[in-house]
C-alpha positions as CSV (number, residue, x, y, z in Angstrom):
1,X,0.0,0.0,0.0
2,X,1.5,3.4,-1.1
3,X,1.9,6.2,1.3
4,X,-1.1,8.3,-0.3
5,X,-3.3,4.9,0.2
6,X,-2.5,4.8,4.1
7,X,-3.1,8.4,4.6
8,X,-6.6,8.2,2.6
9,X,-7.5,5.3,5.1
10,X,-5.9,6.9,8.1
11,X,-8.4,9.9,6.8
12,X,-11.7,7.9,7.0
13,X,-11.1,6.2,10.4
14,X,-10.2,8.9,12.7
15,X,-12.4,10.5,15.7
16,X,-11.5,13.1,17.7
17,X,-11.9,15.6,20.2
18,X,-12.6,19.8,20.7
19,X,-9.1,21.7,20.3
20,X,-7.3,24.5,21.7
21,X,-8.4,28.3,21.2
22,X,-5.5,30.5,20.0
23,X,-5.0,34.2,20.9
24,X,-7.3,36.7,19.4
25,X,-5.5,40.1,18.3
26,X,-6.3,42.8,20.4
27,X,-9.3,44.9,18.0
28,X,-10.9,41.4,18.1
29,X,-10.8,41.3,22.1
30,X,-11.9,44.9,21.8
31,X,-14.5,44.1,19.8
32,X,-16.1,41.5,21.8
33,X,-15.9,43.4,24.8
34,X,-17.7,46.5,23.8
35,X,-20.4,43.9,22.7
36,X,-20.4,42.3,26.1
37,X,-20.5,45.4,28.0
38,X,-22.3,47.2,25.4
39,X,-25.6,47.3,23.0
40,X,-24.2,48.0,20.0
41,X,-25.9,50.6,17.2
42,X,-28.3,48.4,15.4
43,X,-28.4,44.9,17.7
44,X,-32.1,43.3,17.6
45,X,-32.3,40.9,20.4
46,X,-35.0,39.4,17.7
47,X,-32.6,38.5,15.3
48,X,-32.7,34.5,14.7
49,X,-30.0,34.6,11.6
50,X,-26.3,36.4,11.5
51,X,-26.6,38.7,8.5
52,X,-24.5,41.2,6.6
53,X,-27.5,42.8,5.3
54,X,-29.5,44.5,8.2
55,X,-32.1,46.8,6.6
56,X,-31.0,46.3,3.0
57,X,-27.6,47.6,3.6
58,X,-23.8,46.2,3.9
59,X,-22.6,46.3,7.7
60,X,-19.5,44.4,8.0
61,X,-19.9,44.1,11.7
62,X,-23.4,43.3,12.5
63,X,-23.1,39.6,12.3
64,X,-19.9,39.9,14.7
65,X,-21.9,42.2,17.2
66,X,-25.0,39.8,17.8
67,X,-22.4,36.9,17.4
68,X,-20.9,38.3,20.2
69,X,-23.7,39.9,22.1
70,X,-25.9,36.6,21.8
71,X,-23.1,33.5,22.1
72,X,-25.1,31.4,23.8
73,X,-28.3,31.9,21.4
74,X,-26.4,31.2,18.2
75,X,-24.9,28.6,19.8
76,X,-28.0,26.7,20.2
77,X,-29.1,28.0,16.8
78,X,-26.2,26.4,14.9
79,X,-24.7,24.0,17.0
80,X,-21.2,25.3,18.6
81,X,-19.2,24.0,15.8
82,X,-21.5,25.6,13.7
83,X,-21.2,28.8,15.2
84,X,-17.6,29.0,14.9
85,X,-17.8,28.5,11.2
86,X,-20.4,31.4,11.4
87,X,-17.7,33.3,12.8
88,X,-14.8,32.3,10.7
89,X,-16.5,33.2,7.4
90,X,-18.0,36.8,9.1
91,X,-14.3,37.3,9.9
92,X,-13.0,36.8,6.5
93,X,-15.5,39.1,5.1
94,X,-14.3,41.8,7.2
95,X,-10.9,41.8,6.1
96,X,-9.4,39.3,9.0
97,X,-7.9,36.0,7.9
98,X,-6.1,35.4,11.0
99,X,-9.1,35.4,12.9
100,X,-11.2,33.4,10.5
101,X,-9.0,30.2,10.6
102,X,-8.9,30.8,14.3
103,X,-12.7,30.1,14.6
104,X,-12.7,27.8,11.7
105,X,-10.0,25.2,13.4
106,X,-12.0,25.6,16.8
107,X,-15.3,24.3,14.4
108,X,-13.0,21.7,14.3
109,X,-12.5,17.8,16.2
110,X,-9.1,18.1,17.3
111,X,-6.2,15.8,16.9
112,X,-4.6,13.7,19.6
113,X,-1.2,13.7,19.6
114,X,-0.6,10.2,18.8
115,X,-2.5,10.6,15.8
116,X,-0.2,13.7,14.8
117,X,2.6,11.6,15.2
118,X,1.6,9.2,13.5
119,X,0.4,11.3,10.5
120,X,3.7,13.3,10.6
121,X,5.5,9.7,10.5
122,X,3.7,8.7,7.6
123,X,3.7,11.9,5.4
124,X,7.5,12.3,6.1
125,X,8.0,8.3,4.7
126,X,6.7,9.7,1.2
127,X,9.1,9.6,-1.5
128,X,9.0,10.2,-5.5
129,X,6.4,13.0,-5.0
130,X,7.4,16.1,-7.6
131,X,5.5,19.3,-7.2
132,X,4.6,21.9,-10.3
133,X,3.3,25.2,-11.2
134,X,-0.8,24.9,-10.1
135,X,-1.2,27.5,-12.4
136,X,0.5,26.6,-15.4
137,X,-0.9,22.6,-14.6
138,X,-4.2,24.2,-14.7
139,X,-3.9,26.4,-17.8
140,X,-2.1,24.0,-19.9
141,X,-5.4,20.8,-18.7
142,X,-7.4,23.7,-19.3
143,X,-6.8,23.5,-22.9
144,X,-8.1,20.7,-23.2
145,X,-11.4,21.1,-21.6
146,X,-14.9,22.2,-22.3
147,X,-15.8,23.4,-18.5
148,X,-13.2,23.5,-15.6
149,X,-14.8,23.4,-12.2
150,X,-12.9,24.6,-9.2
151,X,-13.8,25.2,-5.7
152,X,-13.7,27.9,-3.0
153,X,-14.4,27.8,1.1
154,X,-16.5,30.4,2.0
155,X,-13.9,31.7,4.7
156,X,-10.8,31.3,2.7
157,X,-10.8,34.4,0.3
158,X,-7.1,33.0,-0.9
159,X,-9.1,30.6,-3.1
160,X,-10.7,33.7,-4.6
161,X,-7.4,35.1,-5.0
162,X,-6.1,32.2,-6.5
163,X,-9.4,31.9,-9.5
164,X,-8.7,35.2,-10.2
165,X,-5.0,34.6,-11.3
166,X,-6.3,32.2,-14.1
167,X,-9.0,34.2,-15.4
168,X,-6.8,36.4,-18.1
169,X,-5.1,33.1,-19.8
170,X,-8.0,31.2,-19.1
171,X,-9.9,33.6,-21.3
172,X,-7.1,33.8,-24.0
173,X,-8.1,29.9,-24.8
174,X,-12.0,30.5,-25.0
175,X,-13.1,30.4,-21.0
176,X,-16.2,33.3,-21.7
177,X,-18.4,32.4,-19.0
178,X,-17.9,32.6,-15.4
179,X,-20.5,30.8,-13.7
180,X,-20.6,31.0,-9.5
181,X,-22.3,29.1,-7.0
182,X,-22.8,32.1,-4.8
183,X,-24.1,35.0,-7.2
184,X,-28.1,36.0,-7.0
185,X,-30.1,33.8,-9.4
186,X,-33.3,35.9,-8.2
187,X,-34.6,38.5,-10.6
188,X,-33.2,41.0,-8.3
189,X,-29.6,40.5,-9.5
190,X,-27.2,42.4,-10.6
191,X,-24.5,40.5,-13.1
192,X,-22.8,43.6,-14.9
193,X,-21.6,45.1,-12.1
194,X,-20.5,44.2,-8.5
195,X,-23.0,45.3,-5.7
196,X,-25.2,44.3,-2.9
197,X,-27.4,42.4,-5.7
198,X,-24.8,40.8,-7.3
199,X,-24.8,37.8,-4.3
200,X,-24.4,37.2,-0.6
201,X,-20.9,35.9,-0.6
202,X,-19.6,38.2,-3.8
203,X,-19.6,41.1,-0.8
204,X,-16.3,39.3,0.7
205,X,-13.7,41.9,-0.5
206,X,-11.1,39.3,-2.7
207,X,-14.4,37.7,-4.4
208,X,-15.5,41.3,-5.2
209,X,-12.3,41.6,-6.9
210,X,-12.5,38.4,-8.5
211,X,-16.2,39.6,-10.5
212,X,-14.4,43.0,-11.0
213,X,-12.0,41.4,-12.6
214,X,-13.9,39.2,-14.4
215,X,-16.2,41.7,-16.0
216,X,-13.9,43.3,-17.1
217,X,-12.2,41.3,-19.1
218,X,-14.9,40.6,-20.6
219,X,-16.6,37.1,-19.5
220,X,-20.1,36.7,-19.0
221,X,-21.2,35.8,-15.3
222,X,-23.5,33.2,-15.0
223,X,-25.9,32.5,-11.5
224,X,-26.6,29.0,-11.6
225,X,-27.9,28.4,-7.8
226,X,-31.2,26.6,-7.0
227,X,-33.7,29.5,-6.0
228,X,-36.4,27.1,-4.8
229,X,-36.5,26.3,-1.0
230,X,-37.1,22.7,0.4
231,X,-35.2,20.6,-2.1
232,X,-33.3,17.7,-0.9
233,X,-29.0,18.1,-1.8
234,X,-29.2,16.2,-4.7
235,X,-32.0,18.1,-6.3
236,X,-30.4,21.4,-5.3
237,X,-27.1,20.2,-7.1
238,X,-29.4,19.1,-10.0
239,X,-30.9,22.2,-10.5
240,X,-27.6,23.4,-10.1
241,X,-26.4,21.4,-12.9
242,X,-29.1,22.0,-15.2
243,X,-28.7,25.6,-15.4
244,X,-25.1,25.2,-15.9
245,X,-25.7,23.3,-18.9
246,X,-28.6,25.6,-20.0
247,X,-25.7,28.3,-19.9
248,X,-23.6,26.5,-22.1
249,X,-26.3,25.5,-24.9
250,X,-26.8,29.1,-25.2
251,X,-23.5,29.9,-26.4
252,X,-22.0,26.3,-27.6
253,X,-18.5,28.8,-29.0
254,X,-17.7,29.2,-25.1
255,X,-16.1,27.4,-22.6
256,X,-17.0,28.1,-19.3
257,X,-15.2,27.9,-15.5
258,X,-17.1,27.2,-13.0
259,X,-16.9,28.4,-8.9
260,X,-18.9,26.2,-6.3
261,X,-18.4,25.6,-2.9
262,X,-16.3,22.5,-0.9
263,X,-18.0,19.6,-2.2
264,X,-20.4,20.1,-5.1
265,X,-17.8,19.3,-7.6
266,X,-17.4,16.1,-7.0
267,X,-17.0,13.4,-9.4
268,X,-18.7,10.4,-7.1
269,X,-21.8,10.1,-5.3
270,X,-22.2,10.3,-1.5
271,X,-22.3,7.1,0.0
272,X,-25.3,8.2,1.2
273,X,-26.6,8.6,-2.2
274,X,-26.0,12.0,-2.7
275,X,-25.2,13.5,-6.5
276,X,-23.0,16.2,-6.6
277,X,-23.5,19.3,-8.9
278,X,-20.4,18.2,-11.3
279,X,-21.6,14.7,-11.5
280,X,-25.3,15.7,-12.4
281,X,-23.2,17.8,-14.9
282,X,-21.8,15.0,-16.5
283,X,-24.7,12.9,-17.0
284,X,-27.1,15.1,-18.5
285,X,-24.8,16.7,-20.6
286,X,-22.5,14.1,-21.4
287,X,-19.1,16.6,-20.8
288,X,-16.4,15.4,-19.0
289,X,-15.2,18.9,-16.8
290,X,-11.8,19.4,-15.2
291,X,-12.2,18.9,-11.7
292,X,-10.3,20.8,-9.0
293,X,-10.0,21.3,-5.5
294,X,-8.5,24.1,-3.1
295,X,-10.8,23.4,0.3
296,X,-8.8,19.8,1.2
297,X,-4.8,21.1,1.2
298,X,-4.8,24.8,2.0
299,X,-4.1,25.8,5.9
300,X,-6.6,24.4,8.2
301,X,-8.0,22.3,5.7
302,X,-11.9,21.3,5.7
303,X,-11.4,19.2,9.4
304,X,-9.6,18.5,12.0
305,X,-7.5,15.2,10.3
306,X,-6.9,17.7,6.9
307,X,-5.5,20.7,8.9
308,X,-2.8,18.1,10.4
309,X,-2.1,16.5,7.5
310,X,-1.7,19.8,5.9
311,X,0.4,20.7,8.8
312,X,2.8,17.4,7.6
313,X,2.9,17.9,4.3
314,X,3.7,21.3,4.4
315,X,6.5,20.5,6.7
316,X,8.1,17.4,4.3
317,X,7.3,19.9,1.1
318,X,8.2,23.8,1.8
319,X,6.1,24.8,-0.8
320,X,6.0,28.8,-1.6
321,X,3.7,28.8,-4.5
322,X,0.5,26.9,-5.2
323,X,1.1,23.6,-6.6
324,X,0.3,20.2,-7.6
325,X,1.6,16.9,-6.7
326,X,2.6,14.5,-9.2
327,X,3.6,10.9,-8.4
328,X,5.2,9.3,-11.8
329,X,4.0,12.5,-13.5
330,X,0.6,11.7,-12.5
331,X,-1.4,13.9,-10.9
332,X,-2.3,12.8,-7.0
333,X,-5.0,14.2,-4.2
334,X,-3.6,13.9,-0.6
335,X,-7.1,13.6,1.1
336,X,-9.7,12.9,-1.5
337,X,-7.7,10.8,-4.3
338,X,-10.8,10.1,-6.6
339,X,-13.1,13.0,-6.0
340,X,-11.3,15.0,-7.5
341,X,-8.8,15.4,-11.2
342,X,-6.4,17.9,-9.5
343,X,-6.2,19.7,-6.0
344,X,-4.2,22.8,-5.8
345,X,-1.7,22.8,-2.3
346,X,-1.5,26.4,-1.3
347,X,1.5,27.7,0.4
348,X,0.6,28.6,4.0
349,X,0.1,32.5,4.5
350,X,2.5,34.8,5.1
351,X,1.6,38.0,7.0
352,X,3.3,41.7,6.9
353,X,1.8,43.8,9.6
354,X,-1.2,41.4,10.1
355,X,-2.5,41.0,6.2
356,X,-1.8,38.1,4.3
357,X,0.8,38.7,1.5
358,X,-1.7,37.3,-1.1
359,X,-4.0,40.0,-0.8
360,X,-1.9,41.4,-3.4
361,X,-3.4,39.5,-5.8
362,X,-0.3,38.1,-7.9
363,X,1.1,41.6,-8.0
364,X,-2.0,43.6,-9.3
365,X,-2.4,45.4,-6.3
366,X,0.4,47.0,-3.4
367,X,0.3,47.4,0.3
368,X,-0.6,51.0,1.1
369,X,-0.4,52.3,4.7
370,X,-3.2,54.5,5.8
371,X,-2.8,56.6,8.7
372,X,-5.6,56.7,10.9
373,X,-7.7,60.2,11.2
374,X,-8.4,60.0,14.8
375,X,-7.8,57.6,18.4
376,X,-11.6,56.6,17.4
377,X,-11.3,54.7,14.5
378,X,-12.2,50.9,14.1
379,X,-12.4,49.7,10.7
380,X,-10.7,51.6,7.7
381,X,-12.5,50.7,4.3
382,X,-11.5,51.8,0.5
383,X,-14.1,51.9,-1.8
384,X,-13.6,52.8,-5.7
385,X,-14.7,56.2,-6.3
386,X,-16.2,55.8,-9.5
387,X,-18.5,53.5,-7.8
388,X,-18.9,55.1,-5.2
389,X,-19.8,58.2,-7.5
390,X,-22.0,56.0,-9.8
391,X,-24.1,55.1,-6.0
392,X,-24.8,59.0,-5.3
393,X,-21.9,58.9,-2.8
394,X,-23.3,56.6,-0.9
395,X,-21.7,53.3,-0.1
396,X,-24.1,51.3,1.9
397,X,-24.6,48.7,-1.5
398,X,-21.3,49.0,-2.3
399,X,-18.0,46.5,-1.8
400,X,-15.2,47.5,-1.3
401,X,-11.9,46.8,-2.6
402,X,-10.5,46.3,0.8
403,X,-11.2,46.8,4.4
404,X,-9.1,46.3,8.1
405,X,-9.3,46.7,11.8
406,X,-5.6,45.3,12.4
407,X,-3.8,48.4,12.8
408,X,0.1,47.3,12.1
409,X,3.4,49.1,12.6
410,X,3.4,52.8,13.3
411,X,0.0,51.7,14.1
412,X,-0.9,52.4,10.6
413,X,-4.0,50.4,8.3
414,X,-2.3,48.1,5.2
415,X,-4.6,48.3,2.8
416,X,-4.1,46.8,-0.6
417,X,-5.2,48.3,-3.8
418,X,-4.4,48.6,-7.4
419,X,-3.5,51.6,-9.7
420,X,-7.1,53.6,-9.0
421,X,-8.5,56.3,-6.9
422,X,-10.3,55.7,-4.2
423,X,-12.4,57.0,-0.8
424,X,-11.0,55.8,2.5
425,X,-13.6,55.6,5.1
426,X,-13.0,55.4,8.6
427,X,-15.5,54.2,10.8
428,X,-15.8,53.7,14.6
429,X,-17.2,50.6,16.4
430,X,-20.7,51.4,15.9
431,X,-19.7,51.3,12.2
432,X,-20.3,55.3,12.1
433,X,-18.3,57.1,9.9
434,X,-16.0,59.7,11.5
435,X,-14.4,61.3,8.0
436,X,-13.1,60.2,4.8
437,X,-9.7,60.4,2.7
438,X,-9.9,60.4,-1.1
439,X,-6.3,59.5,-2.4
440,X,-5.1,58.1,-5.4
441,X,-2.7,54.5,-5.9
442,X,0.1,55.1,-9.2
């Protein structure tokens, strides 16, 4: 039995327990606090769901407030586990990656520390593995293919990062439509431009980027999610599946890529019979797609076994750049070996003043420092000012094109932005604004 074969086995036996809690920076504490000692601007002891949206509007921190403010409510609401995960994506969105995988490894079982051993033992006995280019793997497989599918984790904008880098040479060999799980298929949507309507999870900063992007260079966006409630998985991945395909008969000169979320691209049924999206895809419209994951080997993984085993891997293979293995030239998944065709190993993050290095977005965009305008400010947010102009100066739809609490050195804001002009807002812990900056990125 190869090395890969034990770990996939070691994979689907383990149990485990709750893990350890790390450190929270210090606007996080601060946060929590205020909410704690505090009613914050806007909290509804009424409110059953955590939401970005109160009253219509964008408000990166009213999820964390009542998150906060009503622990033990949402608790009960979404298990505990599942209230960390709550947490970890609402974290991502506004602009804190540390945090997120914080929360998401505490939605975690843990590890015992046999087990790690034994993983770490195991992963350092492989030998023969190669590593290349995910990016050039993927655009040269890519070639080949009618429909790529890829996937993202909700609180892991890096994957976002990472779709967007393949988007210009992706389009250079036909890829015209962009199809995402998570854009509004209601007839409320907005697909031209990126806004409030455009979809729930498209107001996560990177992903904003990513349909910026996107649009334009000129592909088509296509919202493919099931808009009726009450369907079982398999016929919400159906659905899914069939409007995919209905896409694609619409303009049979196009390839398309397509975005869904952790598991919906699977090639193999459940063993509890249910049909992914990409293998409904296949069926009905007889296309093979190019399958590939980013949720199984990027830090902290999808569970508690994955995170370690990432932990391993990453520690026999250094990588610094997102690759894939190859065993005898041959493409090979670490977790998953026959879910997926590929699965991208990202690099674990590397921070300067509390932001993760990949927020730069393969070089489109540079770390800016932005000094704070008074003691008061909380969150520091830069919006696009053509959008911004195009809204009647108001931003309350809008997304912006980055956004941070974590004061770093000189206790200034790293934001990161491309060549553009923008308006900096600065906004207190009630999410007031105090002032703004307008200032211009060459």
């Amino acid at each position: 039995m190869t090395s890969f074969r034990k770990i996939l086995l070691l994979a689907a036996l383990l149990l485990a327990v709750q893990g350890i809690f790390a450190q929270l920076p210090v606007p996080v504490e601060q946060l929590r606090d205020y909410c704690k000692r505090e009613v914050p601007v806007g909290y509804s002891p009424r409110l059953n769901a955590l939401t970005l949206i109160p009253k219509g509007n964008l408000h990166y921190l009213f999820p964390l407030y009542h998150a906060f403010k009503d622990e033990a409510k949402f608790k009960n609401i979404y298990t505990e586990k599942g209230y960390y995960n709550e947490l970890s994506e609402y974290f991502a969105f506004a602009g804190d990656y540390g945090t997120a995988m914080t929360y998401l490894e505490k939605s975690y079982d843990s590890i015992d520390d046999g087990t790690r051993r034994k993983v770490f033992r195991m992963v350092e006995g492989i030998g023969n593995v190669e590593h290349a280019d995910a990016w050039k793997y993927i655009h040269f497989a890519a070639r080949r293919s009618k429909v790529v599918m890829i996937n993202e984790a909700h609180d892991k904008p890096q994957h976002s990062a990472f779709v967007l880098s393949l988007l210009a040479d992706l389009y250079k060999v036909g890829y015209r439509l962009l199809a995402m799980e998570m854009l509004n298929n209601t007839s409320t949507r907005e697909l031209s431009s990126l806004r409030l309507a455009t979809g729930y999870y498209t107001a996560e900063p990177v992903t904003g980027e990513l349909v910026r992007n996107a649009l334009a260079i000129g592909y088509k966006l296509v919202a493919y999610e099931d808009t009726l409630t009450g369907h079982t998985p398999t016929t919400r991945d159906s659905i899914q599946a069939a409007n995919i395909y209905d896409a694609l008969r619409e303009d049979t000169s196009a390839k398309m890529l397509v975005l869904a979320s952790y598991g919906h691209i699977s090639k193999k049924a459940a063993p509890d019979g249910f049909v992914p999206m990409a293998l409904a895809f296949k069926r009905m419209s007889g296309i093979d797609p190019l399958i590939i994951d980013q949720t199984d080997m990027t830090e902290e993984s999808n569970f508690g076994y994955g995170r370690v085993l990432y932990q391993a891997y990453l520690q026999k293979f250094p990588l610094k750049t997102p690759s894939i293995a190859l065993l005898n030239n041959t493409p090979v998944n670490v977790i998953h070996g026959d879910l997926y065709d590929l699965s991208v190993i990202h690099p674990p993050t590397i921070y300067q003043d509390g932001r993760p290095t990949w927020l730069n977005l393969g070089g489109q965009r540079q770390p800016i420092p932005i000094k704070p305008s008074s003691p008061a400010v909380f969150l520091v947010q830069a919006y696009y000012q053509d959008e911004v102009a195009r809204n009647e100066n108001k931003p309350w739809q809008l997304v912006p094109a980055d956004q941070t609490y974590i004061a770093g050195g000189k206790k200034l804001y790293l934001l990161y932005l491309k060549k553009g002009k923008y308006t900096v807002y600065f906004r207190n812990i009630d999410y007031h604004i105090l002032n703004t900056l307008d200032i211009e990125v060459n």
